[in-house]
GUGUFI-352024 format. One record per atom (N, C-alpha, C): residue in three letters; x, y, z. Coordinates in steps of 0.001 Angstrom, whole numbers, plus 500000, padded with zeros to 6 digits. Layout:
AlaXYZ
...
This chain:
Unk869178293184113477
Unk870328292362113810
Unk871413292560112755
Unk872458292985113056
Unk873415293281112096
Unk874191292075111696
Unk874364291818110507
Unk874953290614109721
Unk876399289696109700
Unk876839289091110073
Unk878290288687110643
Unk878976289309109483
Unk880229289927110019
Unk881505290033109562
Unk882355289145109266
Unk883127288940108274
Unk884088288381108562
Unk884800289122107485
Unk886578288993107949
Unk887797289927108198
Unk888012289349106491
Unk888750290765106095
Unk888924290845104706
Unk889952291973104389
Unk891571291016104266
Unk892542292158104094
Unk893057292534102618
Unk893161293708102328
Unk893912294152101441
Unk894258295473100778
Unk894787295959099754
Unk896279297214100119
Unk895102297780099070
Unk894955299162099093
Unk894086300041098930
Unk895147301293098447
Unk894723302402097544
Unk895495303078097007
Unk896035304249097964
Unk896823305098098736
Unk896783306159099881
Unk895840307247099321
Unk895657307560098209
Unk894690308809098256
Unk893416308357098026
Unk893147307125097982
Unk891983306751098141
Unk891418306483099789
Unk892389305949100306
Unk892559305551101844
Unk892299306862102587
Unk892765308272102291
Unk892673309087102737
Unk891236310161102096
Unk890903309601101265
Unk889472310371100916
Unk888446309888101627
Unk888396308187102174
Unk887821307418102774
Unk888248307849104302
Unk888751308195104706
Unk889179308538105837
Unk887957310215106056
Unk888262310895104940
Unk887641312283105795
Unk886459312209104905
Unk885434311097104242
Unk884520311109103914
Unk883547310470104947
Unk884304309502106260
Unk884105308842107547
Unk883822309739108031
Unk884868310741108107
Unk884330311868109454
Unk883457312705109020
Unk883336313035107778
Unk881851314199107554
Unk880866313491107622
Unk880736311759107315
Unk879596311312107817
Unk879113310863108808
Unk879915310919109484
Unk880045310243110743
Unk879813308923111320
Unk880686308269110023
Unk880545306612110093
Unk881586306033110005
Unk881395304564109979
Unk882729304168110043
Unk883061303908108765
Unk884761303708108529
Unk885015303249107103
Unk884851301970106437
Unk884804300920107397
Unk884198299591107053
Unk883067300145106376
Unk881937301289107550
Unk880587300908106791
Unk880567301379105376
Unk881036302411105149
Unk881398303005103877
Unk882064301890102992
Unk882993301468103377
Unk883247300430102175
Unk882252299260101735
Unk881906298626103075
Unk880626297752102385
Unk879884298482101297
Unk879126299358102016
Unk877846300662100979
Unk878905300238099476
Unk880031300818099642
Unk881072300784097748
Unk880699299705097401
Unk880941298347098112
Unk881103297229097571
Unk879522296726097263
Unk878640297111098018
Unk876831296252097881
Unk876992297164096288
Unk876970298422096342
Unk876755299536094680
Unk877443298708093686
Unk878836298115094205
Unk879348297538092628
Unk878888296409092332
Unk878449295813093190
Unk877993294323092989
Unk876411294500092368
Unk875697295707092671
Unk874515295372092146
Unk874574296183090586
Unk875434297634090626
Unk876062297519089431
Unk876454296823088497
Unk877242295431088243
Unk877461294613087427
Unk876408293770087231
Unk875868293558088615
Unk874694292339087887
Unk873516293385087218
Unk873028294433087312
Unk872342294673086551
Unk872957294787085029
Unk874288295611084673
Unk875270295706083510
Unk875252294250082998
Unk875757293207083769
Unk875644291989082951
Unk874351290731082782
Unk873249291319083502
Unk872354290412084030
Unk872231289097083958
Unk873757289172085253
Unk873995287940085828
Unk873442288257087096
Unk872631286140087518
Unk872491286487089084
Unk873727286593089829
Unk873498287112090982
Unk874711286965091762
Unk874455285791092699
Unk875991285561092921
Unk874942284231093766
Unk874817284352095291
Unk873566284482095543
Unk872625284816096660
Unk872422283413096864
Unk871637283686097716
Unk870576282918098859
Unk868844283278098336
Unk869047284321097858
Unk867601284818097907
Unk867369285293096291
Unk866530284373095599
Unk866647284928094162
Unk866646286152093487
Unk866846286684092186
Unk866465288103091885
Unk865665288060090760
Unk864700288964090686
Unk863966288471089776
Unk864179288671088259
Unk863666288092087079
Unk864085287921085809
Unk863818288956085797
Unk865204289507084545
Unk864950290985083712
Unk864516291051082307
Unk864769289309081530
Unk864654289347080329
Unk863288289851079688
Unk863002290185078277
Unk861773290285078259
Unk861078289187077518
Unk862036288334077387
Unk861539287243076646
Unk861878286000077161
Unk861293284855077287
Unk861937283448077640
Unk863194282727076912
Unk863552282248078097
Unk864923281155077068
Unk864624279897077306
Unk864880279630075958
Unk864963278006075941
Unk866522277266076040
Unk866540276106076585
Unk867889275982076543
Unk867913274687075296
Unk869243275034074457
Unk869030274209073268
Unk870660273592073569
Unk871263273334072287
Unk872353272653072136
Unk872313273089070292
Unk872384273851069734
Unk872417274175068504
Unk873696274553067865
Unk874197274478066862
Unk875385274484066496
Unk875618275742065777
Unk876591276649066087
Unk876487278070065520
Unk877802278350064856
Unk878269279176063601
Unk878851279996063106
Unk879072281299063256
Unk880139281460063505
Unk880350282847063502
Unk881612283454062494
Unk880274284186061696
Unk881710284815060607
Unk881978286358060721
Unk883518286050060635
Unk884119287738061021
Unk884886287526059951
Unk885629289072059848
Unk886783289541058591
Unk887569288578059360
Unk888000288172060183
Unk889169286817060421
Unk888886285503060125
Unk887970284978060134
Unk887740283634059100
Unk885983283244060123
Unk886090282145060040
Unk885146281471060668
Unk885127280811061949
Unk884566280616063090
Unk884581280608064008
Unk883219279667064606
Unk883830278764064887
Unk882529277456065647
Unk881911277496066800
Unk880696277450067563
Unk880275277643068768
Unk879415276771068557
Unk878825276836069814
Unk876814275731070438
Unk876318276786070970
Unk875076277360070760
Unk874296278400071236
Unk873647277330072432
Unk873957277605073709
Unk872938277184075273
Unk872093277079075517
Unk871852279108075075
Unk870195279157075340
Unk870048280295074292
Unk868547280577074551
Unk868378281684072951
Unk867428282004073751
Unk866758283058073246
Unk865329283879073083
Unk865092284713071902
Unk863865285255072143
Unk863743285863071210
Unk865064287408070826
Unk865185287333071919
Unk865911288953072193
Unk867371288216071357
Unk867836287543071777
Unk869283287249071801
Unk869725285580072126
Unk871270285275072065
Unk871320284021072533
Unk872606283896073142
Unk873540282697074417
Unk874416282666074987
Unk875718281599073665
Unk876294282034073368
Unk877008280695072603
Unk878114280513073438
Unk878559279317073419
Unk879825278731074055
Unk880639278155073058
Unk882153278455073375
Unk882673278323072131
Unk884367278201072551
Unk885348277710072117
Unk886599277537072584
Unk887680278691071839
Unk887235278938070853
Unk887711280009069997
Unk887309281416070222
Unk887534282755070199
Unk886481283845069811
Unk886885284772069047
Unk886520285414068329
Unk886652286437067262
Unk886979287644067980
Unk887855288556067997
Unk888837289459068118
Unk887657290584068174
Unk887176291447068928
Unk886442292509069352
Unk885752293282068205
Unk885490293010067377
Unk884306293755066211
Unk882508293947067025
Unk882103295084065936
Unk880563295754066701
Unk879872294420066699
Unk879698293987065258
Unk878951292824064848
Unk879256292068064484
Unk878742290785064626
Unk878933289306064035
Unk878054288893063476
Unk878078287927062387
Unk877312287378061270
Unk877310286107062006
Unk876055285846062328
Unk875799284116062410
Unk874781283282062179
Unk875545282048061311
Unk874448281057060516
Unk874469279707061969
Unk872918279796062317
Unk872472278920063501
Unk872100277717062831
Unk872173276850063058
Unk871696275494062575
Unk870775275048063918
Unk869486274372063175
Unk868388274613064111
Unk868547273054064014
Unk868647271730064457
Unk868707270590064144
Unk867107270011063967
Unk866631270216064776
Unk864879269696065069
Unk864059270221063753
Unk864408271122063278
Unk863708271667062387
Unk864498271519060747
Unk865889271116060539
Unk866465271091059261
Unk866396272457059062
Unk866972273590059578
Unk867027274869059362
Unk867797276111059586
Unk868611276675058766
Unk869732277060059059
Unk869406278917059163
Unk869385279747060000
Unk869107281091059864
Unk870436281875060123
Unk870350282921059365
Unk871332283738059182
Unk870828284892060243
Unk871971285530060984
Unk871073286557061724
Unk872904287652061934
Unk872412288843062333
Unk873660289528062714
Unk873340290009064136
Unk874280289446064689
Unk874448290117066349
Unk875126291175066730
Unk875374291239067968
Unk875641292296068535
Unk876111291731070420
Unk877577291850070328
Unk877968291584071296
Unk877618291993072509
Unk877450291526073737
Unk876293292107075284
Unk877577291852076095
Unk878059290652076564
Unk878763290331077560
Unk879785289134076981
Unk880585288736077783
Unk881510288016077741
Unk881876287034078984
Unk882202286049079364
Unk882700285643080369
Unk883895284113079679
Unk884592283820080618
Unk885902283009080568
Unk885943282265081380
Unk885278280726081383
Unk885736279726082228
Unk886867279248081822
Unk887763279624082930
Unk889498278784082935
Unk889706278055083576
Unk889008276858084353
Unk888713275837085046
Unk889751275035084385
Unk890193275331082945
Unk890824274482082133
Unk891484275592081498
Unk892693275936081871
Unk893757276869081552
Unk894330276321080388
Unk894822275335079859
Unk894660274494078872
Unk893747274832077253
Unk892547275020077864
Unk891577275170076571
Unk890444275471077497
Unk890393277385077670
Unk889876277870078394
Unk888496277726077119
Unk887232278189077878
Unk885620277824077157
Unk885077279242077521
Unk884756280067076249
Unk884230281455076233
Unk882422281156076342
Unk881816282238077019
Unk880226282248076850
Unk879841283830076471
Unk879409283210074946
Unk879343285311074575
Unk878310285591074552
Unk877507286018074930
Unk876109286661074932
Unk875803287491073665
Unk875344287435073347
Unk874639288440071869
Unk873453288740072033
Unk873097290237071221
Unk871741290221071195
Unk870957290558069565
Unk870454289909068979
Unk869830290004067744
Unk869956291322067576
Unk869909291777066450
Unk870228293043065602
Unk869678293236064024
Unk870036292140063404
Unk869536291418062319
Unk869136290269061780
Unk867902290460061295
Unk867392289010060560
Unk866259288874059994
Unk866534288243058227
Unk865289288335057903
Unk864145288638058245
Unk862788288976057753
Unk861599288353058197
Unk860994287307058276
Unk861081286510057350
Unk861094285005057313
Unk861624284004058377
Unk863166284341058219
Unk863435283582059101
Unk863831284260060362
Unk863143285000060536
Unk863097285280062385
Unk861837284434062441
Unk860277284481062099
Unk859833283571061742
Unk859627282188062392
Unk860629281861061771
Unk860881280526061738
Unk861812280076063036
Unk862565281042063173
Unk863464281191064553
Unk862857280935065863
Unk861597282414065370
Unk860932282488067187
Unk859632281058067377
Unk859539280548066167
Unk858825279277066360
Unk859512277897066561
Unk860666277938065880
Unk861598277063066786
Unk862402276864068483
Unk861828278389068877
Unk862415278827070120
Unk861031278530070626
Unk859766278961070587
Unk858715279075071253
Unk858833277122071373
Unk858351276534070661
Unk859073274848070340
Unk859731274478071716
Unk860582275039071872
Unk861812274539072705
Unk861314275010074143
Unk860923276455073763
Unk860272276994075770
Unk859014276072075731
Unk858167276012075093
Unk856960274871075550
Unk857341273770075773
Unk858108272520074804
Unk858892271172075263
Unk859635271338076702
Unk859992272436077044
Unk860615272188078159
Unk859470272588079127
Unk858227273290079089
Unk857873273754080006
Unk856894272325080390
Unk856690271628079852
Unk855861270329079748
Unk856516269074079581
């Protein structure tokens, strides 16, 4: 059973329009179907690139290799431009989401001191930027969510990290 349509206009480049045109006739399909096929590739393209779900109907399954806990922790971020305030969301072992109203100007790595509240414990770790996204719901004082993924950190206090995280995935799982 083929899936409802519904109508979707807009201006397309001419030499693209026309590559799509005689890439129809050597396949002998239509150009709608061809454009869907473009559009299902980019969409599953990004969500694997950003491993975000998309939002379906039908779940997809986790890629992480580690669990997240969702916290409320208070984070630093220091760059050659000064200092920079966030709340880490969620964490794992791999990495963590911070949300933050400010963000530091495109560098490889970031230095950040996490404050663990439950535990009185502050870890230093260096990240490594993954993704980005921009809720502007509030154009005003738009709210960044930066994804990072661990790169550096003690031995000690990773430690102490992944037992404050393991902490947080068990409390929640119970």
């Amino acid at each position: 059973m083929a899936k409802k349509r519904k109508s979707y206009n807009t201006t397309l480049r001419a030499d693209l329009t026309r590559r799509l045109r005689i890439l129809a006739a050597e396949q002998g399909k239509r150009q709608n179907d061809l454009l869907e096929e473009a559009i299902q590739d980019l969409l599953n393209k990004y969500e694997e690139d950003s491993q975000v779900q998309a939002l379906s109907p039908v779940p997809t399954a986790e890629r992480r290799k580690h669990p997240r806990a969702e916290v409320s922790w208070p984070v630093s971020m220091i760059t050659s431009q000064g200092l920079f305030e966030g709340e880490i969301k969620d964490i794992s072992k791999g990495g963590a989401l911070i949300q933050c109203r400010d963000l530091p100007e495109a560098e490889e790595s970031l230095e950040l001191s996490i404050e663990i509240p439950d535990h009185h414990l502050s870890i230093s770790a260096t990240v490594e930027k993954v993704r980005l996204n921009i809720d502007e719901s509030n154009l005003a004082l738009p709210m960044y969510d930066l994804a990072v993924r661990f790169s550096g950190i003690d031995v000690d206090q990773r430690t102490q990290l992944y037992e404050a995280i393991e902490g947080q995935v068990y409390s929640l799982a119970y």
